[in-house]
N, CA, C and O atoms as a Tinker XYZ file with bonds, in Angstrom:
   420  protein
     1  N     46.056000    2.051000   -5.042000    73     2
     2  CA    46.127000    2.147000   -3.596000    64     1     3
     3  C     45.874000    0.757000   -3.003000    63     2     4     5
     4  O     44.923000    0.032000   -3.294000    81     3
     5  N     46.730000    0.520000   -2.243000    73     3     6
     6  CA    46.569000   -0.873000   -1.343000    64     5     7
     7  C     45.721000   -0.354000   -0.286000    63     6     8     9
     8  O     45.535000    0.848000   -0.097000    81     7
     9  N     44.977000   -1.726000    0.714000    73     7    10
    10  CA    44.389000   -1.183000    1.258000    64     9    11
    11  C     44.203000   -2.873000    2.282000    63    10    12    13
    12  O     43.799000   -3.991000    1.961000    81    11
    13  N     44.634000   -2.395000    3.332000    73    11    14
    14  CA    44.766000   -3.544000    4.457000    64    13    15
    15  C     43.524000   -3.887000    5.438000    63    14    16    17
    16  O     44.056000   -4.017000    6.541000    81    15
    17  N     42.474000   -4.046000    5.546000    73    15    18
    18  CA    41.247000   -4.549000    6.652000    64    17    19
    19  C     41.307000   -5.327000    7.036000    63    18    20    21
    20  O     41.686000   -6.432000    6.647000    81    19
    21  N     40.743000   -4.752000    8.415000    73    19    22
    22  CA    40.913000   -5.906000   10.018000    64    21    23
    23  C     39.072000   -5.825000   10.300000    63    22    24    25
    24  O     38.390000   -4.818000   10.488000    81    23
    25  N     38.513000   -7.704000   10.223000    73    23    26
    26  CA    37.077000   -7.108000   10.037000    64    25    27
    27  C     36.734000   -8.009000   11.415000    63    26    28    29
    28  O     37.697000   -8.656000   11.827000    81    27
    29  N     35.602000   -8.123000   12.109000    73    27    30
    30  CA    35.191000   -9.153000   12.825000    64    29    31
    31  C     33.745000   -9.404000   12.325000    63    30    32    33
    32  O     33.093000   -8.438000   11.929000    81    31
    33  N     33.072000  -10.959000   12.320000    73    31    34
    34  CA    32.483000  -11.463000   12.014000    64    33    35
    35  C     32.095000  -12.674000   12.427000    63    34    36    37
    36  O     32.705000  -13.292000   13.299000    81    35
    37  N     31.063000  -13.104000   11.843000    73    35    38
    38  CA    30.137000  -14.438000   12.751000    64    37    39
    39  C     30.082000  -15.326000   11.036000    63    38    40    41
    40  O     29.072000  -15.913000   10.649000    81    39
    41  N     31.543000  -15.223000   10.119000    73    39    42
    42  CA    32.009000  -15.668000    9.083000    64    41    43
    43  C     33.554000  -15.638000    8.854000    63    42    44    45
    44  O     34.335000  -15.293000    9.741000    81    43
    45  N     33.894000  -15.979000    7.748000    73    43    46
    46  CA    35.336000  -16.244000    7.671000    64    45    47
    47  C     35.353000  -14.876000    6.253000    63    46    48    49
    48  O     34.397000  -14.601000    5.527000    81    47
    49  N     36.783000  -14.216000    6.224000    73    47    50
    50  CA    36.621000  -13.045000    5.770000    64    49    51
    51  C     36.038000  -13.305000    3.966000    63    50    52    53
    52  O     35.153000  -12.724000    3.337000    81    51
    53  N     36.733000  -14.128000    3.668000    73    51    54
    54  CA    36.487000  -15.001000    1.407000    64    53    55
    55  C     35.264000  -14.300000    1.666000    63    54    56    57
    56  O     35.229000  -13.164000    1.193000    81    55
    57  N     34.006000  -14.779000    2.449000    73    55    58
    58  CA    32.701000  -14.919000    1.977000    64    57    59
    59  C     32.434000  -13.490000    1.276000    63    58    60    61
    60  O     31.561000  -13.411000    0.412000    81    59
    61  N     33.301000  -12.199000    1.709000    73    59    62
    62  CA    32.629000  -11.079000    1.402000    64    61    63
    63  C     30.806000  -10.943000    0.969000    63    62    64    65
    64  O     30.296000  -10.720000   -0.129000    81    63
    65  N     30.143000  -11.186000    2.351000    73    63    66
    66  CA    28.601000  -11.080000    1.911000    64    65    67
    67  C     28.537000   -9.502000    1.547000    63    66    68    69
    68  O     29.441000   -8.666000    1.510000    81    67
    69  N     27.263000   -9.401000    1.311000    73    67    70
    70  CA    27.038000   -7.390000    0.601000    64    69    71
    71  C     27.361000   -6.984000    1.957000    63    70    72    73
    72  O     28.283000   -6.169000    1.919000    81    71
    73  N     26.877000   -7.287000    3.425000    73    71    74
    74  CA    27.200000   -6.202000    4.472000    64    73    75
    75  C     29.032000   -6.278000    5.034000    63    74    76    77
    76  O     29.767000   -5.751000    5.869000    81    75
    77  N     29.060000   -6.815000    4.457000    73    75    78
    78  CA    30.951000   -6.941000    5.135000    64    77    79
    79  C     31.784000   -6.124000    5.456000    63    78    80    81
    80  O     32.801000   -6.264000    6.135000    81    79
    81  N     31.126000   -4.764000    4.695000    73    79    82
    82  CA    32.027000   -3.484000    5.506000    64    81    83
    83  C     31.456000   -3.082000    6.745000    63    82    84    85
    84  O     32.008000   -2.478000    7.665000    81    83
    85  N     30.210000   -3.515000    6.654000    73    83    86
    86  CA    29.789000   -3.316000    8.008000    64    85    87
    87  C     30.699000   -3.743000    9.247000    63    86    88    89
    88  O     30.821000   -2.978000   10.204000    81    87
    89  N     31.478000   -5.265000    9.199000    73    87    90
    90  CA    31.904000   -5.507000   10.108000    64    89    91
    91  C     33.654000   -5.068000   10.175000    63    90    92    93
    92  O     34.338000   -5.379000   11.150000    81    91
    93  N     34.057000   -4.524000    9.321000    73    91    94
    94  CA    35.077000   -3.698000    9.590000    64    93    95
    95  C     35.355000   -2.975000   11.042000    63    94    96    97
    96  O     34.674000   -2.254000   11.771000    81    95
    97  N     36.820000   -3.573000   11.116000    73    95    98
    98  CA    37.019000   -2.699000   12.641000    64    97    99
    99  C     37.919000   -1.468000   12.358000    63    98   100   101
   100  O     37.755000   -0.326000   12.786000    81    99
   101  N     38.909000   -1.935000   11.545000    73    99   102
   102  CA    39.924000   -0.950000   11.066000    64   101   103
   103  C     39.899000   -1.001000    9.608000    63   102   104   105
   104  O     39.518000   -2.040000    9.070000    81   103
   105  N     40.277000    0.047000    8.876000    73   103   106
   106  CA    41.151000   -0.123000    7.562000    64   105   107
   107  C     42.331000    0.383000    7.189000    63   106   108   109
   108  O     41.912000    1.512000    7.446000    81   107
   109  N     43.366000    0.578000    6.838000    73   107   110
   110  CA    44.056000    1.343000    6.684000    64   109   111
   111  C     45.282000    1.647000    5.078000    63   110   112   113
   112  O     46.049000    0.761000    4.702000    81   111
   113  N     45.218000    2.601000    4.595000    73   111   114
   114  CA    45.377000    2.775000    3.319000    64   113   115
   115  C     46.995000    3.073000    3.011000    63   114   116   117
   116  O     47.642000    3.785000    3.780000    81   115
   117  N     47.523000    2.539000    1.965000    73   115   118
   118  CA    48.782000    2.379000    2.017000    64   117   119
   119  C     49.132000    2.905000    0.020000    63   118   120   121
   120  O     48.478000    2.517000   -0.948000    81   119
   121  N     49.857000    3.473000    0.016000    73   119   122
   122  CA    50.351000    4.308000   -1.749000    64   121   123
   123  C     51.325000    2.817000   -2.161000    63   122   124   125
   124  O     51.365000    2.397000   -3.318000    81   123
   125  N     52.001000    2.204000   -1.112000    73   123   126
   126  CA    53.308000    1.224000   -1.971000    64   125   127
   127  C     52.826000   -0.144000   -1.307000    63   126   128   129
   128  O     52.091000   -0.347000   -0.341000    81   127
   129  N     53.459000   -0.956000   -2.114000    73   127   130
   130  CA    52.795000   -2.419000   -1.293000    64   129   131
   131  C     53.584000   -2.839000   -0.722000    63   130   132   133
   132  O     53.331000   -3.996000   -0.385000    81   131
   133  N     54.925000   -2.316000   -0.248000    73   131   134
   134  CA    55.603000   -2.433000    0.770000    64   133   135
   135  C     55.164000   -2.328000    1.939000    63   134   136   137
   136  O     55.146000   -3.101000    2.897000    81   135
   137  N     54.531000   -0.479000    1.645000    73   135   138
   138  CA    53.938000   -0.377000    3.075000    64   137   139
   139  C     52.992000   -0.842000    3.755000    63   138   140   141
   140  O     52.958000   -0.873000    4.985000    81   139
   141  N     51.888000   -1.366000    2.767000    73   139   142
   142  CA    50.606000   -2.496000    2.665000    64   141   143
   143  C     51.529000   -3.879000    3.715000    63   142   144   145
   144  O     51.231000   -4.307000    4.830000    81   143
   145  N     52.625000   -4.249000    2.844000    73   143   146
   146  CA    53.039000   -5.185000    3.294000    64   145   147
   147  C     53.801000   -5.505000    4.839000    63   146   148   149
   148  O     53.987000   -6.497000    5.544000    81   147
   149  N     54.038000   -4.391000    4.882000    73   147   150
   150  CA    54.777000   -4.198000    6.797000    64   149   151
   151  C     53.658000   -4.140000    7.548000    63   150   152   153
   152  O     53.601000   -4.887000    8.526000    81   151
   153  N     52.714000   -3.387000    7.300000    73   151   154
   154  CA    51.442000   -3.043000    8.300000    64   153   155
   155  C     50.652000   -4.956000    8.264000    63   154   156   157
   156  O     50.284000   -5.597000    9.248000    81   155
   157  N     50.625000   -5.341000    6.983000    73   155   158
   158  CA    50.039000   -6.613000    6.893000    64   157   159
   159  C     50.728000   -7.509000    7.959000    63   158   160   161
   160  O     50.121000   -8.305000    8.676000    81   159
   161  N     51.963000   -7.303000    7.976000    73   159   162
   162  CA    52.462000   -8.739000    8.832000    64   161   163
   163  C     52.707000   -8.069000   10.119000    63   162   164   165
   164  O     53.166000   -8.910000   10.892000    81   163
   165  N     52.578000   -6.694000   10.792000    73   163   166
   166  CA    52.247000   -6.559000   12.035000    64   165   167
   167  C     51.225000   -7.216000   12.259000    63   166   168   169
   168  O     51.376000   -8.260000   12.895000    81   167
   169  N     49.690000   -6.784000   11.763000    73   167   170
   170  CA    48.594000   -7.495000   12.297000    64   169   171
   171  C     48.467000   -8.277000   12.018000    63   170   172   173
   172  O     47.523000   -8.759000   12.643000    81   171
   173  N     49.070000   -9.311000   10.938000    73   171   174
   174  CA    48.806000  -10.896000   10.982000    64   173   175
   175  C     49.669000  -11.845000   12.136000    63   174   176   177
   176  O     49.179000  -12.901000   12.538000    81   175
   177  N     50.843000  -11.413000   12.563000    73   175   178
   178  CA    51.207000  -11.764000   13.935000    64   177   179
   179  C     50.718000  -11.519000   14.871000    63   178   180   181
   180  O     50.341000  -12.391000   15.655000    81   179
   181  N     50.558000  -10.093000   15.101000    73   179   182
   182  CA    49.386000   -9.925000   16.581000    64   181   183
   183  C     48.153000  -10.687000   16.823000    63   182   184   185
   184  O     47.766000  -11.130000   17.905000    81   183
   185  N     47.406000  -10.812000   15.303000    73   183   186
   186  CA    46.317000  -11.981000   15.096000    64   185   187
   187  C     46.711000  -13.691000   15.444000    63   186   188   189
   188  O     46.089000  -14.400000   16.235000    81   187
   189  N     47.381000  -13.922000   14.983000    73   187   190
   190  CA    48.473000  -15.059000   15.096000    64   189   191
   191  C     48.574000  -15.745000   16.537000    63   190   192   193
   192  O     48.235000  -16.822000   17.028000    81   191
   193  N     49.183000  -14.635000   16.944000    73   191   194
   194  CA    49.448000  -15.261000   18.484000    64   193   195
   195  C     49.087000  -15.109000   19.690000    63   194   196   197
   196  O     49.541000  -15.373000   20.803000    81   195
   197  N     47.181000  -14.103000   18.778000    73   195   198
   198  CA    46.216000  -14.431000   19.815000    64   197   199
   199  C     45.381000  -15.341000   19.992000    63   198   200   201
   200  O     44.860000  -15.570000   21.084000    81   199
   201  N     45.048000  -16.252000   18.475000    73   199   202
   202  CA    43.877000  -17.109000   18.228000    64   201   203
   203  C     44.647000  -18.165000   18.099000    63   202   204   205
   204  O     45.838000  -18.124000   17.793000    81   203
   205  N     43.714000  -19.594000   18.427000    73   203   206
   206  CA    44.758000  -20.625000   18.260000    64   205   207
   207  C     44.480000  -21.267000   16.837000    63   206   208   209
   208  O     45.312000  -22.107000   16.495000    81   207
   209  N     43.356000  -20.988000   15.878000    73   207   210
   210  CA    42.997000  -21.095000   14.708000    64   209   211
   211  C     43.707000  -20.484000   13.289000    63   210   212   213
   212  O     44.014000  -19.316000   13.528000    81   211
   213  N     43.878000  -20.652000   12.652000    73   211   214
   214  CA    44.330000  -19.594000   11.275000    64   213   215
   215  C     43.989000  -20.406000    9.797000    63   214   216   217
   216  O     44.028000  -21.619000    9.589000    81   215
   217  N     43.678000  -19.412000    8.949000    73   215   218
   218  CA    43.334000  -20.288000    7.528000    64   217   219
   219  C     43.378000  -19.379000    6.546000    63   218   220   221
   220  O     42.622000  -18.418000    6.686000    81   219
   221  N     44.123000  -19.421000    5.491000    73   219   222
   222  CA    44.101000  -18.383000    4.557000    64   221   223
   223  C     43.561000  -18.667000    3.096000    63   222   224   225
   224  O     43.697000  -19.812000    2.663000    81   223
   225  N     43.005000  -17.780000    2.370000    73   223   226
   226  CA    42.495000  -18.049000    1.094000    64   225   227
   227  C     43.162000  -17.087000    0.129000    63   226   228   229
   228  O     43.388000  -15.959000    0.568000    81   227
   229  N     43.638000  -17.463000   -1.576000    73   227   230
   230  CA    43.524000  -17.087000   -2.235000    64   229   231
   231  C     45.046000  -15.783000   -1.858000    63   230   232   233
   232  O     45.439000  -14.860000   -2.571000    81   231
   233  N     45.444000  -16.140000   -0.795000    73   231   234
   234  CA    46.458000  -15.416000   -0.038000    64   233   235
   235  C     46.509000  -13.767000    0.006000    63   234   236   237
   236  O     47.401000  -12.938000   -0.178000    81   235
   237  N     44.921000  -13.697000    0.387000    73   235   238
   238  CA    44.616000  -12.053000    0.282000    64   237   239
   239  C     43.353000  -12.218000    1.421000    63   238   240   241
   240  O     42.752000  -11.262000    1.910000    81   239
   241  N     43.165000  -13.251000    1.643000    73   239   242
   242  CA    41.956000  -13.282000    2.857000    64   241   243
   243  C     42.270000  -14.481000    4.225000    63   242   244   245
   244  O     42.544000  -15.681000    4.190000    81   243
   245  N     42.138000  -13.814000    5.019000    73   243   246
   246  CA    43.332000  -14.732000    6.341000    64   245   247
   247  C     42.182000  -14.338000    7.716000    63   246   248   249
   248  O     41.923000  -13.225000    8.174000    81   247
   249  N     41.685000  -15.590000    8.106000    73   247   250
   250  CA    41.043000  -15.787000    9.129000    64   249   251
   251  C     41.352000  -16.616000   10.677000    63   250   252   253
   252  O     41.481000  -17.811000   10.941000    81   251
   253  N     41.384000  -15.767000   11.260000    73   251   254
   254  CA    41.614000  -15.985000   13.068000    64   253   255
   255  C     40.667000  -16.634000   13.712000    63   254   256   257
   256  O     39.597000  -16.072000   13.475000    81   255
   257  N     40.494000  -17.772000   14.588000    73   255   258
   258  CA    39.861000  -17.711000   15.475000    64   257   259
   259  C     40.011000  -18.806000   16.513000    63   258   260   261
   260  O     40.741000  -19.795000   16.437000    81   259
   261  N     39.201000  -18.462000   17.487000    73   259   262
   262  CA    39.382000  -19.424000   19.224000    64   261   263
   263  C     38.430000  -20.018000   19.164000    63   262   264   265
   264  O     37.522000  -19.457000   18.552000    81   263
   265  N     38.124000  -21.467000   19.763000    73   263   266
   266  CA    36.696000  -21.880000   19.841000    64   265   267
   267  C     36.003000  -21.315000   20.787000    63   266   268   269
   268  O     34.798000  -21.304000   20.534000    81   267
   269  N     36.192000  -21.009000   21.427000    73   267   270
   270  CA    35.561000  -20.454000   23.130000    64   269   271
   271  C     35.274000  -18.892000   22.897000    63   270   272   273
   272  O     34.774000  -18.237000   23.811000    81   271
   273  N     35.593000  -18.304000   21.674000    73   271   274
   274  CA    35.471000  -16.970000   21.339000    64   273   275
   275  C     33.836000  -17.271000   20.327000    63   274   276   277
   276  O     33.885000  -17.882000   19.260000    81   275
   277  N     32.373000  -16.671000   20.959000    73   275   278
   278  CA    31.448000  -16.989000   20.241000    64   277   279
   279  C     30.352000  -15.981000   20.136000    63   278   280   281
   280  O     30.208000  -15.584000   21.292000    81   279
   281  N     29.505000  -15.355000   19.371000    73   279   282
   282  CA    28.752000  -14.989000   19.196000    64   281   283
   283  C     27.386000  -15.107000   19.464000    63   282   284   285
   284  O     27.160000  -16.076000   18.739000    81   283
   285  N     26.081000  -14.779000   20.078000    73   283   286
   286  CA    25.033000  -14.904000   20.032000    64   285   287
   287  C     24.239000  -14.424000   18.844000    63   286   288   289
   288  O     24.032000  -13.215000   18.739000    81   287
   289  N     23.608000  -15.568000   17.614000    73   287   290
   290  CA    22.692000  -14.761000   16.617000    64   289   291
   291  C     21.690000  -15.229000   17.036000    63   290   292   293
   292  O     21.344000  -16.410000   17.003000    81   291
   293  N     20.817000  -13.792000   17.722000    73   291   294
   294  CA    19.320000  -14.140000   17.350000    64   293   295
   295  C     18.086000  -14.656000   16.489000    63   294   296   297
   296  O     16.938000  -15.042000   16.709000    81   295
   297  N     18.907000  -14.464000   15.409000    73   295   298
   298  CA    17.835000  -14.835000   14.108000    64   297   299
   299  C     18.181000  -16.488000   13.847000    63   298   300   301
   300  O     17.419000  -17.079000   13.081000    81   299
   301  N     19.314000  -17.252000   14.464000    73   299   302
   302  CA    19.324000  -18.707000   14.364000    64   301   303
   303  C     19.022000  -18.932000   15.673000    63   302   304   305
   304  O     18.765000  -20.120000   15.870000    81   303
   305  N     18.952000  -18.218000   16.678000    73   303   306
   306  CA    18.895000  -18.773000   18.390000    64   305   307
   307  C     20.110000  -19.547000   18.303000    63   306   308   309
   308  O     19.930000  -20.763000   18.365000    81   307
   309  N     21.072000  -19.228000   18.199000    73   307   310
   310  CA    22.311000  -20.186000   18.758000    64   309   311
   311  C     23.477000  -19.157000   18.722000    63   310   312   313
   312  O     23.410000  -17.936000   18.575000    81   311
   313  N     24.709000  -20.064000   18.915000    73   311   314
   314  CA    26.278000  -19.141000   19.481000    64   313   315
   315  C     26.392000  -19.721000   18.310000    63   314   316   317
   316  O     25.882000  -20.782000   17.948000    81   315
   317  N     27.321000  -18.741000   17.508000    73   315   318
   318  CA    28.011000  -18.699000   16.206000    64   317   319
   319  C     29.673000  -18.758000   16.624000    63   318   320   321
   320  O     29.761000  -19.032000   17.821000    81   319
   321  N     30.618000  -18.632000   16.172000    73   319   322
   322  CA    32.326000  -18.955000   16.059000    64   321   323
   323  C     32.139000  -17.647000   15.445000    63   322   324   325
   324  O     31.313000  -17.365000   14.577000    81   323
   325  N     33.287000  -16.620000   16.174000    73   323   326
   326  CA    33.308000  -15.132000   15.841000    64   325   327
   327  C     34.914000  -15.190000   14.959000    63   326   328   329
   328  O     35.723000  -15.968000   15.464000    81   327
   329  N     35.239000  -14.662000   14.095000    73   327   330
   330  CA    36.372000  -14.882000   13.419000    64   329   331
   331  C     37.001000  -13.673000   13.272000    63   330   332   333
   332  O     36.286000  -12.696000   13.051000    81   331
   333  N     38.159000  -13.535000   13.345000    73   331   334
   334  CA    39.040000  -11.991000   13.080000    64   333   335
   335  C     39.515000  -12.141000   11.576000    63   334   336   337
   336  O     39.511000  -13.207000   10.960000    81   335
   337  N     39.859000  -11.110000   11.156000    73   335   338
   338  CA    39.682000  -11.548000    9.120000    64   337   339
   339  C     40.531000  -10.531000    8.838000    63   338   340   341
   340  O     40.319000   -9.419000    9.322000    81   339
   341  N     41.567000  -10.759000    8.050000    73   339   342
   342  CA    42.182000   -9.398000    7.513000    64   341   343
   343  C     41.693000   -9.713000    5.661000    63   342   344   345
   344  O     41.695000  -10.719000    4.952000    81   343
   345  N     41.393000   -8.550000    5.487000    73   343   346
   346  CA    41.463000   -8.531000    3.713000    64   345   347
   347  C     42.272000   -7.677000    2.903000    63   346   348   349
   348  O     42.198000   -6.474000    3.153000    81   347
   349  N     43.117000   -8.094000    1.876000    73   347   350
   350  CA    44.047000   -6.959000    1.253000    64   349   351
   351  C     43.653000   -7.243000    0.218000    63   350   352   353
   352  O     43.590000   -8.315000   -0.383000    81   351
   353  N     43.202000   -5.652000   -0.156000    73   351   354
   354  CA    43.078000   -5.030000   -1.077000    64   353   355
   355  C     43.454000   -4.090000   -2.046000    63   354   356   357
   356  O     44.108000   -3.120000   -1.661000    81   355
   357  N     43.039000   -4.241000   -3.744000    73   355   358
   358  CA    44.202000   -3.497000   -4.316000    64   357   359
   359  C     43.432000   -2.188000   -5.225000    63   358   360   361
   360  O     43.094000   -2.555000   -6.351000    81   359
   361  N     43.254000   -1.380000   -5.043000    73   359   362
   362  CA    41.997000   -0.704000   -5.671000    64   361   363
   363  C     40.690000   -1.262000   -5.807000    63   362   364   365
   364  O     39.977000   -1.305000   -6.809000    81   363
   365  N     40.452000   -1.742000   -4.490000    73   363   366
   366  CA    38.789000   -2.054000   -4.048000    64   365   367
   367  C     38.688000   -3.587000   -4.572000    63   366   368   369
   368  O     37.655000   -4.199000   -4.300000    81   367
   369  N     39.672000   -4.213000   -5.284000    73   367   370
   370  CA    39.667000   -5.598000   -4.939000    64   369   371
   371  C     40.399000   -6.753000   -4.854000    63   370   372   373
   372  O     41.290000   -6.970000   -5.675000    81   371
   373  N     40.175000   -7.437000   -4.073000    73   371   374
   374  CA    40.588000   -8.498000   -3.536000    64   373   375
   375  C     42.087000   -9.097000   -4.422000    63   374   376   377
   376  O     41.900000   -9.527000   -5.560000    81   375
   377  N     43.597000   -9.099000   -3.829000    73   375   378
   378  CA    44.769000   -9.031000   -4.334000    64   377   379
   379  C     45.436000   -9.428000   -3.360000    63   378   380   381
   380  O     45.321000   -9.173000   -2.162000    81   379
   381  N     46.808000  -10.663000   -4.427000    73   379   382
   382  CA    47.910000  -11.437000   -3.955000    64   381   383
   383  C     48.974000  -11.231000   -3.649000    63   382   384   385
   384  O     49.872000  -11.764000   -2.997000    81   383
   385  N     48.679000   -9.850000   -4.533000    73   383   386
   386  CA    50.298000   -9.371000   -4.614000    64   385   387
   387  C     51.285000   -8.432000   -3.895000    63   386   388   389
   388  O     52.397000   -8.042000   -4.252000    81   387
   389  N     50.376000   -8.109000   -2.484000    73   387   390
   390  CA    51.459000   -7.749000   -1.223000    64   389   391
   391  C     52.052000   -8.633000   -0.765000    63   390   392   393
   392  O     53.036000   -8.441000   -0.051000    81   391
   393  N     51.579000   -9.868000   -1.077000    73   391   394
   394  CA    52.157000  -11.016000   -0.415000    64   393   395
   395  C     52.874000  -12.137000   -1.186000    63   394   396   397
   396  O     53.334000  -13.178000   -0.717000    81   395
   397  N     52.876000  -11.661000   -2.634000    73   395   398
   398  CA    53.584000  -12.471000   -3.352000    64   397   399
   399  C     54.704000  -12.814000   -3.322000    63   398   400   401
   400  O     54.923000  -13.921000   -3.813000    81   399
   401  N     56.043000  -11.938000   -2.672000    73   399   402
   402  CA    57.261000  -12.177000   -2.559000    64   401   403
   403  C     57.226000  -13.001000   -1.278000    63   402   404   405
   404  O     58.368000  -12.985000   -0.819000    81   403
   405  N     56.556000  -13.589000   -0.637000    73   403   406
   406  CA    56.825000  -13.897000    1.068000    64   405   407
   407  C     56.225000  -15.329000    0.599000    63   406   408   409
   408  O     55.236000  -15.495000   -0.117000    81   407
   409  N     57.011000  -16.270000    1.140000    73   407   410
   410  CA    56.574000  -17.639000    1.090000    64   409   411
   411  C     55.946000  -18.384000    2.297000    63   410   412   413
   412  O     55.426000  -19.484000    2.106000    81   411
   413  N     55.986000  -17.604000    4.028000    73   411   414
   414  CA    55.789000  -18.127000    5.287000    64   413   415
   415  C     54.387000  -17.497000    5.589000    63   414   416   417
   416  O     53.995000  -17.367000    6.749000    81   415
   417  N     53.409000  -16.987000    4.157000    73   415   418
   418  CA    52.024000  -16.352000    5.240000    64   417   419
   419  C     50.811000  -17.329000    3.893000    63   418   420
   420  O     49.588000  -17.311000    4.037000    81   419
């Protein structure tokens, strides 16, 4: 099972710390990696051409963000850089290969 997440965070999505599902906004589960793969490049455009930032890792972890888009953490007393993160996943981990045929993401 493929498996597409849209997370937000006061990190970039790679780090996967232990709470990271916590910051999950969506997930959504896909049987073919086709279909993994259509749903992927809806929300990586909608992401795209809201943030003026983008950076991808390992081409299964793809991070959004604005500078002016910021977080308050209490436990540092300061504004953090809030990041939008998609992660694809291939039976619970981290995988290239929805995106292996596509050379533009």
């Amino acid at each position: 099972m493929y498996e597409v997440i849209y997370m937000k965070a006061d990190y970039e999505p790679w780090w996967m710390f232990d709470d990271w599902r916590s910051m999950v906004v969506t997930s959504q589960s896909f049987e073919s990696k086709e279909e993994a793969n259509t749903y992927f490049r809806d929300l990586y455009n909608k992401l795209e051409n809201q943030h003026t930032f983008n950076e991808k890792r390992k081409n299964c972890f793809f991070a959004f963000w604005s500078e002016a888009e910021r977080v308050y953490c209490e436990g540092c007393d300061e504004c953090l850089q809030l990041y939008h993160g998609i992660v694809v996943l291939h039976d619970g981990i981290p995988c290239s290969e929805v995106l292996s045929n596509n050379s533009n993401s």
